[in-house]
Biopython code that builds the backbone (N, CA, C, O; Angstrom):
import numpy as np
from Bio.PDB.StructureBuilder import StructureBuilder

atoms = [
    (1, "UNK", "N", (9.735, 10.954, -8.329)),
    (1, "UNK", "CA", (9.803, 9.749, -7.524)),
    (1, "UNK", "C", (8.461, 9.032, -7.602)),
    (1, "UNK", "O", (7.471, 9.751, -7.735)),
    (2, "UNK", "N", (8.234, 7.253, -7.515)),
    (2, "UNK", "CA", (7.144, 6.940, -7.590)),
    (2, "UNK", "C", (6.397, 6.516, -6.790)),
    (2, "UNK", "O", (5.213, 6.179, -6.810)),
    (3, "UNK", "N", (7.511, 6.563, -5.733)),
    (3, "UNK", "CA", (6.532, 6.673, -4.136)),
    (3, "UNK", "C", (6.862, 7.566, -3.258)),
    (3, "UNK", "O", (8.030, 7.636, -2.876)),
    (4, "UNK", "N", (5.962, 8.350, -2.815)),
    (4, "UNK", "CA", (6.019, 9.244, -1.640)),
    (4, "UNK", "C", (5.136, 9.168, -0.525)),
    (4, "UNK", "O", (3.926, 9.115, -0.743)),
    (5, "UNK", "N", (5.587, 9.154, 0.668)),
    (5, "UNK", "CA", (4.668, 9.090, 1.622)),
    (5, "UNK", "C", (4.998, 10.132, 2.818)),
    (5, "UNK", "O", (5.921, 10.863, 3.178)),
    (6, "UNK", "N", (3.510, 9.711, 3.274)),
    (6, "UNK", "CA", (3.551, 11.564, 4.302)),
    (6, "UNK", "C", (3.095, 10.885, 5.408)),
    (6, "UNK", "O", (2.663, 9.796, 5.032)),
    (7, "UNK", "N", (2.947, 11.081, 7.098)),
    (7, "UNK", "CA", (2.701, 11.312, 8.223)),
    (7, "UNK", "C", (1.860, 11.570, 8.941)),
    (7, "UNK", "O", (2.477, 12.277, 9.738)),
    (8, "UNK", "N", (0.717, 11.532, 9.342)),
    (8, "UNK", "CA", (-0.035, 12.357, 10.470)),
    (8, "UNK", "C", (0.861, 13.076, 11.908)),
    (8, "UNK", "O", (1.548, 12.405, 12.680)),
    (9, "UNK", "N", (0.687, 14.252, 11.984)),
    (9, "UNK", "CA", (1.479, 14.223, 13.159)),
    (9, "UNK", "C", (1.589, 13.450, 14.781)),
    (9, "UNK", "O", (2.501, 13.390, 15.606)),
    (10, "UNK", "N", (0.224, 12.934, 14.748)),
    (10, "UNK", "CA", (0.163, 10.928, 15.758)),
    (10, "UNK", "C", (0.971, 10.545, 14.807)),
    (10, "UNK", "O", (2.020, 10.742, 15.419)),
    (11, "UNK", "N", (1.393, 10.045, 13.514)),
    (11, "UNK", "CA", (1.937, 9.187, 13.113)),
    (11, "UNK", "C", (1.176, 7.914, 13.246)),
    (11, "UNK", "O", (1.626, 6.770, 13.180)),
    (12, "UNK", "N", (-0.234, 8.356, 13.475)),
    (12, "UNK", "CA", (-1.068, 7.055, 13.284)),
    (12, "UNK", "C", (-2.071, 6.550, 11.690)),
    (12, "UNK", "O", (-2.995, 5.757, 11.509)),
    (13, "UNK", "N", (-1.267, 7.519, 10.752)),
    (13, "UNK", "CA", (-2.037, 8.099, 9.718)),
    (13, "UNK", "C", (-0.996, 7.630, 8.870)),
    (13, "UNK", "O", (0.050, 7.927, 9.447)),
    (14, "UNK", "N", (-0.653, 6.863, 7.452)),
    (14, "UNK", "CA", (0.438, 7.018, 6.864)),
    (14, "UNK", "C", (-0.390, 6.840, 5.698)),
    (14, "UNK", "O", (-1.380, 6.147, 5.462)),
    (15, "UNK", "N", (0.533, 7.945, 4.810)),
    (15, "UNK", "CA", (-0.405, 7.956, 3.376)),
    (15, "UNK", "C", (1.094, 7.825, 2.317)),
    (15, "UNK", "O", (2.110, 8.519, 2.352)),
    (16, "UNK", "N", (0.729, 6.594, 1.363)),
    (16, "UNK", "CA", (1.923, 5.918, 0.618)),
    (16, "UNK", "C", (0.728, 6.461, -0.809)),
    (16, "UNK", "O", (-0.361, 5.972, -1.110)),
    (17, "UNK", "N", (1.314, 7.368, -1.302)),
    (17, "UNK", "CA", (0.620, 7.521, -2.485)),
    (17, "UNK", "C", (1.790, 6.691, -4.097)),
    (17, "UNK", "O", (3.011, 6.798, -3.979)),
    (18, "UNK", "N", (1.437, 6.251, -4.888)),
    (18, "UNK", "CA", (2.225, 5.510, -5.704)),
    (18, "UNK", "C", (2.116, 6.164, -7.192)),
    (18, "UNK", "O", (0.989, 5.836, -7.564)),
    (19, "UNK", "N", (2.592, 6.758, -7.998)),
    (19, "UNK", "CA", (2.762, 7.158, -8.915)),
    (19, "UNK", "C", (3.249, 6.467, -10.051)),
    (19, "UNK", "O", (4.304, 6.014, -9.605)),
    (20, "UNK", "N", (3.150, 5.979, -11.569)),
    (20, "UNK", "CA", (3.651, 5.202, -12.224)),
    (20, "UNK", "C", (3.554, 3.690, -12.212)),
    (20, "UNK", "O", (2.548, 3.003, -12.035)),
    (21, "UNK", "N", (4.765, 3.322, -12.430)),
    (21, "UNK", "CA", (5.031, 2.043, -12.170)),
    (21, "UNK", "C", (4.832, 1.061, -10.657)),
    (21, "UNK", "O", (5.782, 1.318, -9.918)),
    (22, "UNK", "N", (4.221, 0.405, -10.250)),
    (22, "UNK", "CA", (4.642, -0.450, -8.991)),
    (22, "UNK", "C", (4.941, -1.654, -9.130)),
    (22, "UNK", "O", (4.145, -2.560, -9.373)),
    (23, "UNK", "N", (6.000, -1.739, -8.999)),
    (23, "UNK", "CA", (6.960, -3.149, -9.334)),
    (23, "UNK", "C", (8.081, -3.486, -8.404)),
    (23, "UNK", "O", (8.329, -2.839, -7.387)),
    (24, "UNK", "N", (8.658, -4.400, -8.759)),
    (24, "UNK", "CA", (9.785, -4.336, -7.579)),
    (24, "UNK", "C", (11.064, -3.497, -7.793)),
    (24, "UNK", "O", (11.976, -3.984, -7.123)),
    (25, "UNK", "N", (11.358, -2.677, -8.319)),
    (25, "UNK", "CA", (11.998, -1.551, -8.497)),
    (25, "UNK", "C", (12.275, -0.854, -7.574)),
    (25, "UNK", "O", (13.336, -0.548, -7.029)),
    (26, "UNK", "N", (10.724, -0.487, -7.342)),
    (26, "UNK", "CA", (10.391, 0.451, -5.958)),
    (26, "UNK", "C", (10.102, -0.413, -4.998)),
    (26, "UNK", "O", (9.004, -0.242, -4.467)),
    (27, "UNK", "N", (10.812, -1.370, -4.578)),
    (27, "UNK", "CA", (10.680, -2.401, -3.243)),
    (27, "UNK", "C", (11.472, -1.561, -2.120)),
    (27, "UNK", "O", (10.790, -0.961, -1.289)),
    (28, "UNK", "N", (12.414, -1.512, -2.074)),
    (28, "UNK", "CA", (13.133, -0.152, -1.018)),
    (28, "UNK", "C", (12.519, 1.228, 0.012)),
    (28, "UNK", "O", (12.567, 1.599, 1.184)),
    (29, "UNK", "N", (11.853, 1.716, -1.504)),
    (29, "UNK", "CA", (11.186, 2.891, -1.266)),
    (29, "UNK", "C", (10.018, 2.469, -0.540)),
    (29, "UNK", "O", (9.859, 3.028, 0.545)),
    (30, "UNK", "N", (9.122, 1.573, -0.900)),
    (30, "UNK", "CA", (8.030, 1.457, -0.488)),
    (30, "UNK", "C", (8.339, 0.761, 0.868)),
    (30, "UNK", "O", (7.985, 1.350, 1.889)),
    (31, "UNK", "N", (8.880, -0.271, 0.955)),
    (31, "UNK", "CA", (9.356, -1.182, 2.452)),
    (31, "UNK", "C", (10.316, 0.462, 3.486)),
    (31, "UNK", "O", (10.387, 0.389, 4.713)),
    (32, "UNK", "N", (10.816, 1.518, 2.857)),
    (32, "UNK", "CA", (10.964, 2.496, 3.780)),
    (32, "UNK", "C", (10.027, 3.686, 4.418)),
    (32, "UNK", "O", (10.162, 4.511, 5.321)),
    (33, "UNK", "N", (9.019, 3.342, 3.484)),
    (33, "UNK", "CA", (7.347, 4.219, 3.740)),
    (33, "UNK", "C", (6.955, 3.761, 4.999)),
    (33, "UNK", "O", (6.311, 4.518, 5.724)),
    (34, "UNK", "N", (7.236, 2.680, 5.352)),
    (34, "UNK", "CA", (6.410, 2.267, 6.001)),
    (34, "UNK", "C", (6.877, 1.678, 7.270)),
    (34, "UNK", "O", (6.201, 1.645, 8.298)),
    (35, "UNK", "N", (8.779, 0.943, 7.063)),
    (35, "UNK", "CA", (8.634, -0.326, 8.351)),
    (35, "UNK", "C", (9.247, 0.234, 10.051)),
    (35, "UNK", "O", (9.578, -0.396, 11.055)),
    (36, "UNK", "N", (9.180, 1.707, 9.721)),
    (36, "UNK", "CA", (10.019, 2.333, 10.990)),
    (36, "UNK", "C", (8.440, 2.545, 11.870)),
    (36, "UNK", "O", (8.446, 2.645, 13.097)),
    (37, "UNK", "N", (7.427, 2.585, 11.245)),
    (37, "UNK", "CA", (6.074, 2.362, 12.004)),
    (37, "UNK", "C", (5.886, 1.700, 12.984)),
    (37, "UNK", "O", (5.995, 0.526, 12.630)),
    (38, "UNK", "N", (5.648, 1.762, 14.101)),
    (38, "UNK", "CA", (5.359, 0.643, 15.563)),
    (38, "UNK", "C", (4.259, 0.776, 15.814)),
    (38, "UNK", "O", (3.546, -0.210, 15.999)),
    (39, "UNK", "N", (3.804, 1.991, 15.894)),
    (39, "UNK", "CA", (2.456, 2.288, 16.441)),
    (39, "UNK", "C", (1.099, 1.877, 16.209)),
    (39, "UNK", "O", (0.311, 2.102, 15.291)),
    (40, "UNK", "N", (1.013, 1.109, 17.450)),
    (40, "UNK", "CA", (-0.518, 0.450, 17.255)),
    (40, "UNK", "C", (-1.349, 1.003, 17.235)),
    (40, "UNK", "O", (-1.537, 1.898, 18.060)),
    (41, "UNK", "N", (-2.329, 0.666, 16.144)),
    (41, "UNK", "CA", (-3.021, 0.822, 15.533)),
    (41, "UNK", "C", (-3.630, 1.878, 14.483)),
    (41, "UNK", "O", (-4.700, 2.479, 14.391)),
    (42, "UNK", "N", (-2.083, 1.800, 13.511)),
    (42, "UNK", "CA", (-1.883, 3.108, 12.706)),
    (42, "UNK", "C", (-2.297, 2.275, 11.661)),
    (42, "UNK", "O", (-2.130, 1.075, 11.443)),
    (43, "UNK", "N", (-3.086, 3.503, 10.840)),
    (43, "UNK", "CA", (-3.682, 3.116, 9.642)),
    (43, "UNK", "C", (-2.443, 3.312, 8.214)),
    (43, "UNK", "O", (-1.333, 3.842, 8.161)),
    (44, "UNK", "N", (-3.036, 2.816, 7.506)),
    (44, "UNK", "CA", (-2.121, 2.667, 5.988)),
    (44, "UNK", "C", (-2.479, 2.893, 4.909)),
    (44, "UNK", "O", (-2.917, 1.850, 4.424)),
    (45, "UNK", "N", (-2.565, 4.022, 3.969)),
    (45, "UNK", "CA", (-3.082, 4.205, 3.429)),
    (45, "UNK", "C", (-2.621, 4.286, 2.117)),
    (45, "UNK", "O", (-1.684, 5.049, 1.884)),
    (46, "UNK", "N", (-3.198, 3.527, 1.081)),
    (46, "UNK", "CA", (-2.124, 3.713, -0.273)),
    (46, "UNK", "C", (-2.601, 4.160, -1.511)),
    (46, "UNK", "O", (-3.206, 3.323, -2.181)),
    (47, "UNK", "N", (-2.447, 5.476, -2.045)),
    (47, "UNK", "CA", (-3.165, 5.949, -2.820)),
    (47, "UNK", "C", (-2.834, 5.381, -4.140)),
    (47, "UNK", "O", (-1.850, 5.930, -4.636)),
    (48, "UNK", "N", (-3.243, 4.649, -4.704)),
    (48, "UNK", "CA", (-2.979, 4.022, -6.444)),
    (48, "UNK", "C", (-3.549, 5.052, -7.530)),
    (48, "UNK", "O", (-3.073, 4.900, -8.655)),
    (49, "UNK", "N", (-4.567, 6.157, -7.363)),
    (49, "UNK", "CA", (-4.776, 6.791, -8.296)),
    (49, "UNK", "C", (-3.875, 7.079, -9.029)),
    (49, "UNK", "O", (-4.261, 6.729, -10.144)),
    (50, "UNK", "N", (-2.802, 7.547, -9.121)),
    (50, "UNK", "CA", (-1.713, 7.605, -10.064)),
    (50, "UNK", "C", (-0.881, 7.115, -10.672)),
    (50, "UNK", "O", (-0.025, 7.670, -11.360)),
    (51, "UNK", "N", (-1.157, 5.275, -10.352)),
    (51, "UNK", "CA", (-0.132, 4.435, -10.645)),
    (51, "UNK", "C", (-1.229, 3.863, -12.038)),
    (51, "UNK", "O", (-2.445, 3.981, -12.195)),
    (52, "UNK", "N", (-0.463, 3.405, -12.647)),
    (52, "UNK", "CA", (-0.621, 3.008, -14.049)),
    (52, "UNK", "C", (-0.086, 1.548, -14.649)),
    (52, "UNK", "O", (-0.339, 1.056, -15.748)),
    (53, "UNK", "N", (0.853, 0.940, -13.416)),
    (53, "UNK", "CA", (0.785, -0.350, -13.554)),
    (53, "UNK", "C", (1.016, -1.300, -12.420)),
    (53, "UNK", "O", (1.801, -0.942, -11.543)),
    (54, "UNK", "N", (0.559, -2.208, -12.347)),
    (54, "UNK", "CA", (1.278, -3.140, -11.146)),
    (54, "UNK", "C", (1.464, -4.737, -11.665)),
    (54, "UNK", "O", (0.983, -5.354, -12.616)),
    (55, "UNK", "N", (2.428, -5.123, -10.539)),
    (55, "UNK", "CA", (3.132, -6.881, -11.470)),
    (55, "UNK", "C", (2.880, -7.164, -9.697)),
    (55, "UNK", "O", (2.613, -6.487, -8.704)),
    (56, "UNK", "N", (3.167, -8.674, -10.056)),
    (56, "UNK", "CA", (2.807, -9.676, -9.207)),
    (56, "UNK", "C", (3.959, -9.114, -7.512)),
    (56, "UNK", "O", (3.622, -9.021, -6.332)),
    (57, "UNK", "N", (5.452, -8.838, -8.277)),
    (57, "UNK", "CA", (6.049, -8.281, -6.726)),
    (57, "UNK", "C", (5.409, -7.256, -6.316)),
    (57, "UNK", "O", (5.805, -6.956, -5.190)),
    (58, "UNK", "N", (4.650, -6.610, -6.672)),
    (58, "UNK", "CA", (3.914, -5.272, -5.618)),
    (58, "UNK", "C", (2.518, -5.989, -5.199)),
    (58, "UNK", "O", (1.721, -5.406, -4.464)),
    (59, "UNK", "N", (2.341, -6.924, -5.569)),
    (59, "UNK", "CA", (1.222, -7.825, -4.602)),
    (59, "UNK", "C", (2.169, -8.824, -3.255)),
    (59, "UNK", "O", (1.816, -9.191, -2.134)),
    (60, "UNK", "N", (3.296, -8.979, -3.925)),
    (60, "UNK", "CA", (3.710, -9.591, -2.733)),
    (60, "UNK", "C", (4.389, -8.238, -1.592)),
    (60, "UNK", "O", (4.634, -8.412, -0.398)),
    (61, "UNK", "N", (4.516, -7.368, -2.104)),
    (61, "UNK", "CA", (4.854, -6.110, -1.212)),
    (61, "UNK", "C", (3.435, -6.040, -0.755)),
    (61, "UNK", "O", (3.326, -6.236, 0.455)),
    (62, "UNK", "N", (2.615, -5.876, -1.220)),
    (62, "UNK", "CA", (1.508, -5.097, -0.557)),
    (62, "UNK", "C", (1.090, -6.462, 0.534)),
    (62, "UNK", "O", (0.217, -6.192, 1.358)),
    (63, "UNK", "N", (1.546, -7.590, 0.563)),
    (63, "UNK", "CA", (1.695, -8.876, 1.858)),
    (63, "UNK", "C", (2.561, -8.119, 2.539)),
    (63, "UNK", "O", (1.870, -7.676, 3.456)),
    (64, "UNK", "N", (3.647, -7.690, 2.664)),
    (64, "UNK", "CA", (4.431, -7.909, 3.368)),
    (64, "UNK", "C", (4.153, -6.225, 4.660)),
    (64, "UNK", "O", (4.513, -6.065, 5.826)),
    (65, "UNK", "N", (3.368, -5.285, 3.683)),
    (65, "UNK", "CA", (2.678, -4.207, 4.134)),
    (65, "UNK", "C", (1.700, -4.612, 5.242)),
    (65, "UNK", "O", (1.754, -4.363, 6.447)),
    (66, "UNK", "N", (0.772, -5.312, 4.519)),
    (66, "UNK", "CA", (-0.046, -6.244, 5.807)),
    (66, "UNK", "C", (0.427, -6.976, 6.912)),
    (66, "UNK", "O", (-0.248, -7.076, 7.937)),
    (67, "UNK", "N", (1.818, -7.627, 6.752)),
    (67, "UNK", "CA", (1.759, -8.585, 7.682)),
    (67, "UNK", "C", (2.328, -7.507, 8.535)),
    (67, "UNK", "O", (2.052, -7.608, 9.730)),
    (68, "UNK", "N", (3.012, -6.566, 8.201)),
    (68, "UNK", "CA", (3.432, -5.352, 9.414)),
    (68, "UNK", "C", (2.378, -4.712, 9.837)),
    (68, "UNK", "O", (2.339, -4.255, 10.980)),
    (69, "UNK", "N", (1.416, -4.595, 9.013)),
    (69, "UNK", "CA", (0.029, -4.319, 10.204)),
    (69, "UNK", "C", (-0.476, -4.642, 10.638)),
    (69, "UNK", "O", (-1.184, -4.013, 11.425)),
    (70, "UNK", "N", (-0.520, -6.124, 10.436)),
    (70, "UNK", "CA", (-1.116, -7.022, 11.030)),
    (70, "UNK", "C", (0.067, -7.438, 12.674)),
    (70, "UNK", "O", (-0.520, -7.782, 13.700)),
    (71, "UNK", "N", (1.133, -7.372, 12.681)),
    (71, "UNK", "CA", (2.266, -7.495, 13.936)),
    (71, "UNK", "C", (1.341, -5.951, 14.851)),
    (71, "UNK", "O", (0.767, -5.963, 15.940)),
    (72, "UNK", "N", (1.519, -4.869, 13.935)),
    (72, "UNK", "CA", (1.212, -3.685, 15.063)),
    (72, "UNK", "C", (-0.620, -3.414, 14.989)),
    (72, "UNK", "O", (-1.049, -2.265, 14.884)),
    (73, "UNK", "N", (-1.411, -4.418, 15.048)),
    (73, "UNK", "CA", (-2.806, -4.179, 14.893)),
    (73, "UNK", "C", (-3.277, -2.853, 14.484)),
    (73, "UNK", "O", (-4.206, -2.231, 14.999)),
    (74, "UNK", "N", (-2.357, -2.397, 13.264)),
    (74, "UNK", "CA", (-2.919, -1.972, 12.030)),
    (74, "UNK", "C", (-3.992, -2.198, 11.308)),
    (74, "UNK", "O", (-4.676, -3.167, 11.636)),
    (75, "UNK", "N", (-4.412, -1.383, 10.161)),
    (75, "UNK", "CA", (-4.952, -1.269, 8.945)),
    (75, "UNK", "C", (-4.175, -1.230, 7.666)),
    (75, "UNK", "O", (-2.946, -1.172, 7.710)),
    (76, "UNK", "N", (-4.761, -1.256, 6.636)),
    (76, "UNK", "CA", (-4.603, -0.862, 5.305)),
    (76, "UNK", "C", (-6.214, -0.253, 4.693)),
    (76, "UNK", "O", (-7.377, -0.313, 5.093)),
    (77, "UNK", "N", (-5.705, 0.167, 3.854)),
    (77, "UNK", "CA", (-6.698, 0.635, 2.722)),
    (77, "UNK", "C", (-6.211, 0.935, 2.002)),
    (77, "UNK", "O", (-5.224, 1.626, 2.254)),
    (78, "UNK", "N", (-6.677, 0.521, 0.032)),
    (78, "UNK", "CA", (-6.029, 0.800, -0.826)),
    (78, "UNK", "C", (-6.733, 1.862, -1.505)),
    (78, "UNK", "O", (-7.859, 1.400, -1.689)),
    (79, "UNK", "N", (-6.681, 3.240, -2.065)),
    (79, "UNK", "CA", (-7.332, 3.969, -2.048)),
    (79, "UNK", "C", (-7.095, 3.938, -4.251)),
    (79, "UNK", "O", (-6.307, 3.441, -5.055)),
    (80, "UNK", "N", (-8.275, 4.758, -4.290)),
    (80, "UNK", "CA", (-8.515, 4.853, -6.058)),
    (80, "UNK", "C", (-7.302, 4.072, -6.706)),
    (80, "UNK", "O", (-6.182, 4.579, -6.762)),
    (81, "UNK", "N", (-7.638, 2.582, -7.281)),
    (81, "UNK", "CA", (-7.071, 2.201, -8.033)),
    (81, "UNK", "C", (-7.735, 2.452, -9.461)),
    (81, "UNK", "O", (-8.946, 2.641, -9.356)),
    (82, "UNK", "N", (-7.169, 2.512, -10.999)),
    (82, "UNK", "CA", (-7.248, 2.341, -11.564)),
    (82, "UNK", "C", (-7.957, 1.168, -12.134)),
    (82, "UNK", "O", (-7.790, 0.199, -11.394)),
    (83, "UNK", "N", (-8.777, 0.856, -13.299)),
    (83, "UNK", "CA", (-9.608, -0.394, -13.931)),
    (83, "UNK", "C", (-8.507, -1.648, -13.612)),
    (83, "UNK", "O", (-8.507, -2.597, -12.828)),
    (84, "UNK", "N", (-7.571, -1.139, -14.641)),
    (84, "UNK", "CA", (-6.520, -2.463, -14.874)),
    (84, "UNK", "C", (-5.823, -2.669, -13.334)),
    (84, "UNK", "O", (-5.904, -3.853, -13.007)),
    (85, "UNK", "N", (-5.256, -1.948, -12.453)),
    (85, "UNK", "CA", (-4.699, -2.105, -11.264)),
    (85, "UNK", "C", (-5.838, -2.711, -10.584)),
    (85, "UNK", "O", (-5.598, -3.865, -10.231)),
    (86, "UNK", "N", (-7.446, -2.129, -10.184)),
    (86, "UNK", "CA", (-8.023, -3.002, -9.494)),
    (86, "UNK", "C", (-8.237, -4.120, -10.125)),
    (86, "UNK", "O", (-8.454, -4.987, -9.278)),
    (87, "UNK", "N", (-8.297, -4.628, -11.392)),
    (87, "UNK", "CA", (-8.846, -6.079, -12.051)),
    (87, "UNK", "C", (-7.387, -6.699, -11.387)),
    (87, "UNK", "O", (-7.710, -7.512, -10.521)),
    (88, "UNK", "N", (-6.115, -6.609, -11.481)),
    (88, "UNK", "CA", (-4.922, -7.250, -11.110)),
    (88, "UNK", "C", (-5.404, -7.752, -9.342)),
    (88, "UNK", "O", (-5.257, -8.886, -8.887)),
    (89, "UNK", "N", (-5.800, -6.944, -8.838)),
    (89, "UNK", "CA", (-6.019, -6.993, -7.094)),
    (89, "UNK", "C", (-7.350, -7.777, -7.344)),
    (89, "UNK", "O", (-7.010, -8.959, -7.305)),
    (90, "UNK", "N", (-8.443, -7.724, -7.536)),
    (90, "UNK", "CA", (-9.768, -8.739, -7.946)),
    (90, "UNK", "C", (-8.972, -9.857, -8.174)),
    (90, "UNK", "O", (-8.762, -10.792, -7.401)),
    (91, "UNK", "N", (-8.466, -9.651, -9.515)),
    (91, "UNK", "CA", (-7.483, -11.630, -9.836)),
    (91, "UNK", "C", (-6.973, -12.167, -8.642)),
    (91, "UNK", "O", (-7.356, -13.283, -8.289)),
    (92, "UNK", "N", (-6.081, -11.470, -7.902)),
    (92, "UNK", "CA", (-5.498, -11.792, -6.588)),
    (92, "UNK", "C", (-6.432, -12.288, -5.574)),
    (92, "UNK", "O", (-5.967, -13.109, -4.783)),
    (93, "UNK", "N", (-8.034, -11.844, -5.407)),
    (93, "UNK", "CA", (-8.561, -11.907, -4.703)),
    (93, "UNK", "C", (-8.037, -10.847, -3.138)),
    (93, "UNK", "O", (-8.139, -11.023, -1.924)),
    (94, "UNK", "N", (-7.550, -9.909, -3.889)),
    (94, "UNK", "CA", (-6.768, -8.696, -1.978)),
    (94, "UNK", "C", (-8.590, -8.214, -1.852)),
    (94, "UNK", "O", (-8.764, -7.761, -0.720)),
    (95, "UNK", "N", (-9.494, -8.202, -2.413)),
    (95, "UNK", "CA", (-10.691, -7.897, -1.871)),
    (95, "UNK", "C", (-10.976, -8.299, -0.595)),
    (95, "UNK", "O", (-11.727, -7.612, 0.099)),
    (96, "UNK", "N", (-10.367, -9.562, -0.079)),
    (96, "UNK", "CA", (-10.624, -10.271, 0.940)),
    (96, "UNK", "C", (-9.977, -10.455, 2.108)),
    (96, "UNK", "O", (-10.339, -11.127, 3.073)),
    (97, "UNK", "N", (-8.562, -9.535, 1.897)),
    (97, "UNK", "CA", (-7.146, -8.846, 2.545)),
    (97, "UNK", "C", (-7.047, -7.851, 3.258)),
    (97, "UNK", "O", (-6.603, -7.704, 4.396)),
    (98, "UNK", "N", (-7.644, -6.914, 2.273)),
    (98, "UNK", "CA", (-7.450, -5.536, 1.824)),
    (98, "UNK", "C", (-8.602, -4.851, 1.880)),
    (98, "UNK", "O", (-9.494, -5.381, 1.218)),
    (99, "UNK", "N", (-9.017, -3.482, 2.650)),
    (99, "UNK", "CA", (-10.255, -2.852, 2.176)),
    (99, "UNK", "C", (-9.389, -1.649, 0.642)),
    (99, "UNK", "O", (-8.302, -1.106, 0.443)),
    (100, "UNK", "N", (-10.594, -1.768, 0.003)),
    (100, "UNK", "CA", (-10.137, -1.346, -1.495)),
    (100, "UNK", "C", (-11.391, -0.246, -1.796)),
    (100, "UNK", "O", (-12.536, -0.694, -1.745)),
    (101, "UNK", "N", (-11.207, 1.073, -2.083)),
    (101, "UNK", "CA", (-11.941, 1.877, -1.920)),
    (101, "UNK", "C", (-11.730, 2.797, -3.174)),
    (101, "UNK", "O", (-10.900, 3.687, -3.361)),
    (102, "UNK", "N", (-12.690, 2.335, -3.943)),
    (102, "UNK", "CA", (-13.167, 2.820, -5.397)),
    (102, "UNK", "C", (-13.141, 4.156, -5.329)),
    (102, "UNK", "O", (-13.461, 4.830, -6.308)),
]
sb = StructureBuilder()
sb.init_structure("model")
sb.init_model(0)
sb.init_chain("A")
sb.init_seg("    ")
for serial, (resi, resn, name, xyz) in enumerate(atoms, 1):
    if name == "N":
        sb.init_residue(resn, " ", resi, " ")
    sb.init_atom(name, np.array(xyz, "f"), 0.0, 1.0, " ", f" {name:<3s}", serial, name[0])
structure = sb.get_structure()
């Protein structure tokens, strides 16, 4: 599977690690990682080390990730992206979105 995500037992902790491809393929999977979340001020955490590509719909997913943390005064953090995955997020400018953590 190319997304899996895990829990803190607060459930204030969510870790969306991404494997492979991120595209809109995995729009389902990833929008189910995450939107049963209420809890204010739960962090988000998305591990890209393992993903190997991303297209323009997983930038508009990774909006739509925010604007749900942004409703429950959430976080994000995008954790080890790849060269080519972070140059895609730089182009985007999510530096300025997003904390992005090399």
């Amino acid at each position: 599977m190319a997304i899996v995500s895990s829990k803190s037992q607060d459930d204030k902790d969510i870790l969306i690690s991404v494997t492979d491809r991120f595209d809109f393929s995995q729009y389902k999977v990833f929008r189910d990682s995450y939107c049963d979340c209420t809890n204010s001020g739960t962090l988000f955490r998305l591990n890209l080390s393992k993903a190997n590509y991303m297209d323009s719909s997983a930038l508009g997913m990774l909006l739509l990730l925010k604007e749900h943390a942004d409703q429950i005064k959430g976080k994000i953090v995008i954790e080890k992206p790849n060269d080519a995955i972070n140059k895609v997020l730089e182009i985007a400018q999510f530096q300025h979105l997003i904390d992005i953590v090399r």
